[in-house]
N, C-alpha and C positions, 0 to 999 in steps of 0.2 A: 504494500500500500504506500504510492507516493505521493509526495503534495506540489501542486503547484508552485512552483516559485514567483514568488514575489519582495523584488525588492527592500520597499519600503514595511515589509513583516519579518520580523527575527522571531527567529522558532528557536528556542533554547530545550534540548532533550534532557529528561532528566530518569537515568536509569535507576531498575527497582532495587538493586544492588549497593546505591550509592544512599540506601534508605532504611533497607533490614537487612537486619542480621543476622539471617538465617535460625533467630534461635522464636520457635514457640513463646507466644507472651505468657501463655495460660499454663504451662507446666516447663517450660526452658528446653524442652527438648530441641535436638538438631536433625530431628528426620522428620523430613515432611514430600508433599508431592503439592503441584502447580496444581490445579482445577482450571484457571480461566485465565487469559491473559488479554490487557484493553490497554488502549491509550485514551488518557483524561487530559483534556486541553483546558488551560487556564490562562486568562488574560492578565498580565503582566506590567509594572509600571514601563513605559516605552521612552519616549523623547517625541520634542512636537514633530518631526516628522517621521518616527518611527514606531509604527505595533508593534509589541512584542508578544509571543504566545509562552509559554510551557507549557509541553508534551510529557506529563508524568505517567512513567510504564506502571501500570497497576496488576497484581494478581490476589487470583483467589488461593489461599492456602491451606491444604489438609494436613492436618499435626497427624505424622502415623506411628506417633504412641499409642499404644493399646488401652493405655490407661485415659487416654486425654481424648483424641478423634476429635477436636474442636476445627471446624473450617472459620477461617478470619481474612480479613485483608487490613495487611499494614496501610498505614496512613503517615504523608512525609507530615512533619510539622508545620512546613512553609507551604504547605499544596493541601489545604483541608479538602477532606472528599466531599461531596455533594455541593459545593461552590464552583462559580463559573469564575471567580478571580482568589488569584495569590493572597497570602496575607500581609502582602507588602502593600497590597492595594486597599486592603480591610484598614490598615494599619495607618494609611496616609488619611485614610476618612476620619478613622477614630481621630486621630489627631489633629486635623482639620476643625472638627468639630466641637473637640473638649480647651484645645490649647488656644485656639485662634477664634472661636465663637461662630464659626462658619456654618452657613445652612447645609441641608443635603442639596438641594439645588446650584449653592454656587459650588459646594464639593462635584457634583456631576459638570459643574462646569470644567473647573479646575483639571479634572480628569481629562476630559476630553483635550480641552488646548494644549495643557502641559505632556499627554502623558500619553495619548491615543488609547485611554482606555474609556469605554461606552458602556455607564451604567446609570440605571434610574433611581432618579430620588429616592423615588420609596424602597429601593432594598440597600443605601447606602443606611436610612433612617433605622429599617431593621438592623443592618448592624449596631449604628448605635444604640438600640435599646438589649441589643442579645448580648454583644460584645464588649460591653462597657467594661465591667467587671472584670475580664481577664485580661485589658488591655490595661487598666489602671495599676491592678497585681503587677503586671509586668513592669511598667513603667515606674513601679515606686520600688522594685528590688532592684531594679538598674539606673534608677535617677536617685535615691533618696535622699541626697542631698539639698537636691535642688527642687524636687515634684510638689514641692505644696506650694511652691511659690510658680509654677509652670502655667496654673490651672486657677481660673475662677471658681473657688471653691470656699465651702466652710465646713470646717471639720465640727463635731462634736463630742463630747467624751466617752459615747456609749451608753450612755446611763436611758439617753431619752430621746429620738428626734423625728422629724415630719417628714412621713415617707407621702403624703399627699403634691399638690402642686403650690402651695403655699410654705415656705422653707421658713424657718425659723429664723428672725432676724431682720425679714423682708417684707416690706408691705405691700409691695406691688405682685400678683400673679408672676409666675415664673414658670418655663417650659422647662418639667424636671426632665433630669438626663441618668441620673445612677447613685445608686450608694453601693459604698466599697469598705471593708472594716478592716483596717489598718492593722498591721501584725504587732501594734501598740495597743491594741484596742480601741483607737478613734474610729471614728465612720467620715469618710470624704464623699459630701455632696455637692454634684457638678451639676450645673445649670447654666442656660445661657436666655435672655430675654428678646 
């Protein structure tokens, strides 16, 4: 199966090898057999005049321990399954939207001009309502110095706070966006008006 060439599209392959490691999640075993093999294409952050895609080889896997028999499919990090774009692309929105105050609209904008990548508002908004949480996790074990001051936000101390659209502190209506509970035990609530 070949693909037409096209210049102005980089197809980056990413093999299943380069992902698992042959060992069983479900019991660590190292004999297994293939069942199914696909390629999953994901869109990619690009440049303004280049697409990018990723071609991630995916299989299906039978553990053939006798004791286990679990079929699975490994999943890269960077390449979630059942997504049509990288989490480099998820990643640019979340932060688009949590550090810069940016709508999903002008983040689809953003995308497109900068980046040749084509997605709709409303599934950049589902990420940030799904993705908030494990975007923040991340961002506060690899920023912590600096992540509370990155993000319009107000922390609270746990004891008590408004998970409604009215945040504590604020008089005006606000478009809530996430609570995250801080491995301090604060809670950081991100909103943007």
């Amino acid at each position: 199966m070949g693909f037409f060439y096209d210049p102005l599209l980089e197809r980056i392959p990413v093999p299943f090898s380069s992902y698992f490691g042959g060992v069983c999640p479900f019991c660590a075993s190292r004999i297994w057999k293939v069942l199914e093999t696909w390629m999953h294409s994901q869109q990619d952050l690009g440049g303004p005049m280049r697409k990018r895609m990723v071609e991630v080889e995916m299989k299906r896997i039978q553990c053939e321990n006798p004791a286990c028999l679990v079929a699975f499919t490994p999943e890269h990090p960077l390449y979630p399954k059942g997504y049509h774009y990288t989490w480099d692309v998820i990643q640019f929105s979340l932060t688009q939207a949590h550090r810069f105050s940016q709508s999903a609209e002008r983040i689809a904008t953003q995308l497109a001009e900068q980046h040749q990548v084509s997605v709709d508002p409303k599934t950049i908004q589902s990420w940030v309502n799904d993705k908030s949480e494990e975007y923040f996790s991340g961002y506060f074990q690899k920023h912590s110095e600096t992540a509370k001051q990155d993000f319009k936000a107000i922390t609270i101390d746990g004891t008590w706070f408004n998970k409604g659209k009215a945040l504590v502190g604020k008089k005006n209506i606000a478009q809530f966006s996430s609570v995250t509970k801080l491995a301090d035990g604060t809670y950081l609530l991100t909103w943007w008006e």
